[in-house]
N, C-alpha and C positions, 0 to 999 in steps of 0.2 A: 256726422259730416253731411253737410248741404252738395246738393248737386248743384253745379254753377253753370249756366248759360254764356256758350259761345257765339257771338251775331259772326252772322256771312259775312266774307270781305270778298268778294270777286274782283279781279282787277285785268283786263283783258289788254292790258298794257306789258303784262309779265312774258314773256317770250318763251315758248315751248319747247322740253328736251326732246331730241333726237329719241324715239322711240328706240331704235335700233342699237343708241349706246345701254341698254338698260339690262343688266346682266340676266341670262337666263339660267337656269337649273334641268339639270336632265333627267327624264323620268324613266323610267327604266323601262319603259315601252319604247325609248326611242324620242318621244315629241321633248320640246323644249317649252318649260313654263317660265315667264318672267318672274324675278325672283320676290319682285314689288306687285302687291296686291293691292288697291284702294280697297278698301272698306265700306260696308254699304249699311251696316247696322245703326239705325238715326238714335235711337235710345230715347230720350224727349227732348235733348237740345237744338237738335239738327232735325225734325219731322219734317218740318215745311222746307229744306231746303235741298232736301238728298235730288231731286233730280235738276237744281241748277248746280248742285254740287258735282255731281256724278259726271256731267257734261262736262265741265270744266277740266275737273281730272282728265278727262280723255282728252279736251284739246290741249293741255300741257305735255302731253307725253304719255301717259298711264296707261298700259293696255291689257291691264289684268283685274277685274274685278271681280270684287269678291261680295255676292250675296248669296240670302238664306229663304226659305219661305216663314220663319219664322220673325224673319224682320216686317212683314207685313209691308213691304214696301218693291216688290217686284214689277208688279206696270208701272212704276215711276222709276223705278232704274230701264225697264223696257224702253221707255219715252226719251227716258235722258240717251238711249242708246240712237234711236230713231233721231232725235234732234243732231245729235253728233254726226248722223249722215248727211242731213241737210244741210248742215254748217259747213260741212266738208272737212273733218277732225279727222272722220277717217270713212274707208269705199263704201264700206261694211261691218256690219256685225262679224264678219268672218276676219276683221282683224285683231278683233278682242281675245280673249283668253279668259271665259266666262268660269266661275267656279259656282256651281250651286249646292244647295244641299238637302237634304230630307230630314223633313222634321220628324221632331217624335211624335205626334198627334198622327203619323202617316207611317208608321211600322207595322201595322196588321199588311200581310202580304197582300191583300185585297184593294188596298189602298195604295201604293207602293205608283205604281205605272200611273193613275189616277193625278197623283199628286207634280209626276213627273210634265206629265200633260201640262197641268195646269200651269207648271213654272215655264214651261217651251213656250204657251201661247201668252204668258204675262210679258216676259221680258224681247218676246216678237222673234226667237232664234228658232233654230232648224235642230240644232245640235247642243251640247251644253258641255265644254271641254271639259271641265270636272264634276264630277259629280258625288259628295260626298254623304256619309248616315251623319247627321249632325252629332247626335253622340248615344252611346251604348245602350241606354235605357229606353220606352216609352212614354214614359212619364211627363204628363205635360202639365201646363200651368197657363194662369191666365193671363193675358197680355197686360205687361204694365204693373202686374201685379207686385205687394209687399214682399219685406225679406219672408213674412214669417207664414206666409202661403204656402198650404200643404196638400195635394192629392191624396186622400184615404186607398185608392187604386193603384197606388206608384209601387213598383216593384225592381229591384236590383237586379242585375243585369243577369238574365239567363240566358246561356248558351242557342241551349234547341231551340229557343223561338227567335234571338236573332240571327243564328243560320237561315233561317225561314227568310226573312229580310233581307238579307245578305242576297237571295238567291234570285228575291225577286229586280236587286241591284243591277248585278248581273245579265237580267234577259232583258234590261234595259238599254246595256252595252251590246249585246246582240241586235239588239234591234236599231243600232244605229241614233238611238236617243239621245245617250250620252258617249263620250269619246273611251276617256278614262275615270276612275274609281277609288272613290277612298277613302276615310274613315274622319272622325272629327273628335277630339275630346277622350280616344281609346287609352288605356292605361295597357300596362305588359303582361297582365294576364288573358284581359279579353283580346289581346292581339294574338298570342300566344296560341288561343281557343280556335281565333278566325283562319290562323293559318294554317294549321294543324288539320283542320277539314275543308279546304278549299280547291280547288286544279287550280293551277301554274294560273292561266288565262283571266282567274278570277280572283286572283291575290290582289286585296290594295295597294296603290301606286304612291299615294300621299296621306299623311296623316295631322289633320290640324288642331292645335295645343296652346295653350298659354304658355307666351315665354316673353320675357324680357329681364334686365340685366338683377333686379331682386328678385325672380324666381326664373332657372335657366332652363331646368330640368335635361340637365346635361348626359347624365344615365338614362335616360329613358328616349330622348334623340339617338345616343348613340345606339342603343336594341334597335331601334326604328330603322337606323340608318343599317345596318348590321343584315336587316332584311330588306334591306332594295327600297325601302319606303322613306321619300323624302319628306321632310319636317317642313311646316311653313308655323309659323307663331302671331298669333293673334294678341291685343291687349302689347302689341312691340314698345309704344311709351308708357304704360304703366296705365292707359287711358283714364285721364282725369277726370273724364265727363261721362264717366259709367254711370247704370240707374242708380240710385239712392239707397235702393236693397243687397247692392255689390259693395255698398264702402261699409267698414267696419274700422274704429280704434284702434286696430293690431296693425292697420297698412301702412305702411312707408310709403313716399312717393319717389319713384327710380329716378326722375328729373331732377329731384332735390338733393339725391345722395351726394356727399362731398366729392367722391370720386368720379364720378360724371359730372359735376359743375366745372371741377380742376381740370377735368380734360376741356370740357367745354370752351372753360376760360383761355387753356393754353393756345387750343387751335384757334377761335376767334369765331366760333358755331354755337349753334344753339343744344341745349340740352339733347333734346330732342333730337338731334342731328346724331348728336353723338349714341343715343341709343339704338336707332335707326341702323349705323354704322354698323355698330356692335354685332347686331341681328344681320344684318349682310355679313359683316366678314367672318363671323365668325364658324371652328369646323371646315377649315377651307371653302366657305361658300357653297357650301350643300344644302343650304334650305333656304327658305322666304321670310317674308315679314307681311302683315296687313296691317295699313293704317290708314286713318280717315280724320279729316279735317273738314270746314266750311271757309278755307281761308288760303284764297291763287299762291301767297305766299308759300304759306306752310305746304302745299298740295307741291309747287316743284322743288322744296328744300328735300321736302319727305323721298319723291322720286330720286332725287339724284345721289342721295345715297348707296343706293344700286346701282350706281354708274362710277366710282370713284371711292379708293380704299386712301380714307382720311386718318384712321388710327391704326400706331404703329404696333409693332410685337410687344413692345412696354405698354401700351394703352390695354391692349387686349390681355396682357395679362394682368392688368390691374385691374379689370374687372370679372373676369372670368375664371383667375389666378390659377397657377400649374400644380395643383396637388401638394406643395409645401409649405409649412406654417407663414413663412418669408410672405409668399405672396400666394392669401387666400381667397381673394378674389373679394366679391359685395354680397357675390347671392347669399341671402337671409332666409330662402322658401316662403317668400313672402308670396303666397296665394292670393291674385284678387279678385278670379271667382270661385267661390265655396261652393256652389251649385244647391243650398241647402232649399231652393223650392223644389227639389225633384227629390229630396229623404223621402223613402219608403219607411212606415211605421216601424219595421226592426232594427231601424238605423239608431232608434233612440235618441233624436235629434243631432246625432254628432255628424257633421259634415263630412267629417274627414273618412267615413266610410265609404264615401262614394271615388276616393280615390286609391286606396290604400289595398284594394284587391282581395278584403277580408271576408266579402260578401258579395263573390262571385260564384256561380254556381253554373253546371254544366248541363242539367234539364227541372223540368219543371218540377217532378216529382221531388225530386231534392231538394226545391224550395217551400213547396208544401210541407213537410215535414219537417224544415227549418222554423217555418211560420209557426204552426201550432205547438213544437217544441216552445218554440220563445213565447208564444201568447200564454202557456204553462206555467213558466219560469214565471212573468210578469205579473199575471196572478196572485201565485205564491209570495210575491217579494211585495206585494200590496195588502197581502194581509198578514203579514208577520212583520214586516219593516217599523221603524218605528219613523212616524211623519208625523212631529212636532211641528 
């Protein structure tokens, strides 16, 4: 599968939603997060335009975005934020609802506040209303890089050292850095780990995951939800214009499913609308969505989905279906990121280790001895195996 290229379409003729109708979600501290994220992840289609992008979003209505340090594009969401004040979009950066996050290249506790820094002074903020561990591991990888790009250093999620992380999270939140705190990509075991050693004050508030209508992961929102931690979903249309090393043969596109086109068709909206939808209404409206376009159009169709419940109890159960054969919904577990640049050599190339909690461990020593058990094993199985 080719990556396809979207050009810009800005069109400052399109008239802006009411910020104020755009549904918020509560966070269990109290604050309210809008429940629509714009997205700031350029991938290669959208490089050159994320900070007229980014502006636009804001002057349509958008007042929560969502970036990473690992999207290597923070002083140009900083810029696009500054421009949005000049233009008069909005007073301040103090009306946005910033989400950042920590990369894995920045999980030695050493680096941790280092890195925090440097996101405050790229995107020109004081404060960074969320602030998230991008995801469980260290393991990092090279920008841009193939599917089949491997760290020899990459190791699976051990406990005791991201406590250590976790901790230096934390006195970031103390310090008035960031507001609140939260996790990205956690599966239910390492959530399980994070809570189980944490004070009340330092438990995550939000946790951000892949979801859209062929992969829901409904069990694992509802645990989330179960401990006070709201769900926001990334990848909410199936994002068509992922890197090259995210598409694989096995993927369906959730736009193209019959049952989102049928809805589509009946209401008189876009595919895309209707997933959107889905992702707002669905769970009584207890979590978000992120989505990202370079097109005025698409940017307040996308918004106003969070403003307006366009699919009915039949819609939502035809795709999200109630537990009976009758009506079982679309989800297929259709995964469309495998995250397989972050395999650690014991993973044996299989991806699906990296979600499936078989290869979590609670301190180092335990992985040490994992490790050279399996280097053992793999030895053994290389000189007796037969490899014709």
């Amino acid at each position: 599968m080719t990556q396809k290229k979207e050009p810009a379409c800005f069109d400052q003729r399109i008239e802006p939603l009411d910020p104020a109708k755009v549904h918020q979600v509560k966070l269990v501290t109290g604050r309210l997060m809008p429940a629509a994220a714009f997205g700031t992840f350029h991938s290669d289609w959208a490089q050159g335009y994320m900070e007229d992008a980014t502006a636009e979003a804001i002057r349509l209505g958008w007042r929560h975005i969502d970036t990473a340090r690992a999207y290597e594009n923070e002083e140009v969401i900083g810029e696009a934020i500054r421009r949005s004040i000049r233009e008069g979009y909005i007073s301040s950066a103090d009306d946005l609802f910033i989400t950042g996050k920590l990369w894995n290249g920045y999980m030695n506790p050493k680096d941790v506040a280092p890195a925090c820094d440097a996101t405050l002074k790229a995107l020109g903020v004081d404060q960074i209303d969320m602030y998230l561990n991008h995801w469980p591991w260290p393991n990092v990888h090279t920008p841009g890089c193939a599917g089949d790009h491997r760290n020899p250093d990459a190791v699976p999620y051990i406990h005791e050292a991201f406590i250590e992380t976790w901790a230096e999270i934390c006195k970031l939140k103390k310090a008035g850095k960031v507001i609140d705190i939260g996790t990205s990509n956690h599966t239910e075991a390492t959530m399980k780990l994070l809570l189980r050693d944490v004070a009340e004050d330092d438990r995550p508030v939000a946790n951000q995951m892949e979801m859209h209508p062929l992969f829901q992961q409904t069990e694992l929102r509802r645990y989330f939800e179960s401990e006070q931690i709201i769900c926001t979903g990334y990848m909410a249309v199936g994002s068509p214009h992922r890197p090259a090393r995210d598409m694989f043969k096995e993927h369906r596109s959730d736009m193209a499913d019959p049952v989102i086109q049928a809805i589509a068709e009946e209401l008189g909206v876009s595919a895309g609308r209707v997933c959107l939808n889905w992702a707002f209404q669905r769970e009584n409206k207890s979590g978000g969505f992120v989505a990202m376009t370079t097109k005025s159009a698409r940017m307040a169709d996308n918004l106003k989905a969070a403003t307006e419940d366009i699919l009915t109890e039949d819609h939502l159960v035809a795709i999200s279906g109630d537990g009976t054969e009758a009506h079982s919904g679309i989800d297929t577990n259709n995964r469309l990121i495998w995250g397989q640049v972050f395999l650690w050599p014991e993973a044996n190339g299989d991806w699906r280790i990296l979600w499936d909690d078989s290869q979590v461990f609670e301190i180092v020593e335990g992985y040490q001895k994992f490790k050279a058990s399996w280097a053992a094993h793999k030895k053994v199985q290389l000189e007796t195996t037969f490899r014709g």
